[in-house]
N, C-alpha and C positions, 0 to 999 in steps of 0.2 A: 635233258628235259627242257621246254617250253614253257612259257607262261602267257595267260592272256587274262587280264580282266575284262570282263562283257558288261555294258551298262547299256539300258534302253534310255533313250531320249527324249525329250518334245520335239529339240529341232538339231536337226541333222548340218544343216549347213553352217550355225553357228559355232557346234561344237568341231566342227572341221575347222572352220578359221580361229576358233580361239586357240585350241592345241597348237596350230600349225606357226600362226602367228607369231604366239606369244611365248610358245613352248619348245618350236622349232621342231615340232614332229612331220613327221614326210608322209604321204595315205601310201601304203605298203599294200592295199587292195580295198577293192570293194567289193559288195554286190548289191543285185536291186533284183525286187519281186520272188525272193528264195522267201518260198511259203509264206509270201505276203509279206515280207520283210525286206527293207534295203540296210544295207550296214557298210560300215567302211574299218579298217585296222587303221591305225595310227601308231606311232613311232618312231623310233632311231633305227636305221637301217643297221645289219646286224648285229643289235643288241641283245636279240633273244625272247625280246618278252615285246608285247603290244597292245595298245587299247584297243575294243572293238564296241563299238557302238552302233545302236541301231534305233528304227524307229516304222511303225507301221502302223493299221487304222486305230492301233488303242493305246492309247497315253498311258505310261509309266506310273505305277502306284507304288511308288517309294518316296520315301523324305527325308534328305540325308540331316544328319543329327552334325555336332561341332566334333564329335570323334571318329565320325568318317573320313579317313583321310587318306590321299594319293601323296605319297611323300618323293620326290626328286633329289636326288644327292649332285648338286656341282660337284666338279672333280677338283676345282679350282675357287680362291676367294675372287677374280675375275669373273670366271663364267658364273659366279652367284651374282655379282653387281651389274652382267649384261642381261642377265634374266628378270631380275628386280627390277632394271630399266623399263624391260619391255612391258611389264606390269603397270608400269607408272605410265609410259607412254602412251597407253592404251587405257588410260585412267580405271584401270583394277586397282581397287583400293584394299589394301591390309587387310585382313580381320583378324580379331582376339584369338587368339587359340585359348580351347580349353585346358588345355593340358599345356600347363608352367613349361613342360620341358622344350615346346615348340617356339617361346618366347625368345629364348638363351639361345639355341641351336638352331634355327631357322627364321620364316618368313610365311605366313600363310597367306593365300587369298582365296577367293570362292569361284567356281567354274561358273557357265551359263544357268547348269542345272541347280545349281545351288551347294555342290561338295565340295569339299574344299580339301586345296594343294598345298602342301607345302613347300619350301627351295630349304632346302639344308645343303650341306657343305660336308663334304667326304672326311672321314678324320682319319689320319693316318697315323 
């Protein structure tokens, strides 16, 4: 099995470079004009799962809450401190998590759209 989550956008090109950026996801495809719609996949090349985003003449009516969350697991406490970089680099600044346990075991911050990601750390 696959996985994809789908999120409509405002802007298509920001959330392409913040993922890509910040996140290191690679565009694994796109399209444009598919029933009024352009979208792109974002990802880790074969990982199995991918973001798809899209955006066409009608703005998004959603509003993500502080328990909407896209959680990312580094595999390593390195690759947690080169992603946390690239956040701070890029002056994305922390936010609170609502939930205690994302305090201890991670790192939040807020996408373009306003949802927010967390960086945790693989437990093994």
């Amino acid at each position: 099995m696959k996985f994809r989550i789908a999120r409509h956008t405002k802007d298509l090109n920001r959330i392409i470079d913040f993922y890509g950026r910040i996140l290191g996801m690679k565009v694994l495809g796109e399209f444009k004009n598919h029933h009024n719609y352009d979208g792109v996949f974002l990802g880790i090349p074969g990982a199995g799962w991918h973001l798809e985003f899209t955006v066409s003449g009608t703005m998004p009516v959603h509003y993500p809450d502080n328990d909407d969350l896209l959680v990312f697991y580094a595999e390593s406490v390195e690759e947690f401190n080169i992603i946390k970089e690239r956040f701070i680099a890029n002056r994305v600044k922390p936010a609170t998590p609502k939930n205690p346990y994302w305090t201890k075991n991670g790192i939040t911050f807020t996408d373009p759209d306003g949802f927010r990601i967390v960086i945790s750390i693989v437990r093994k």
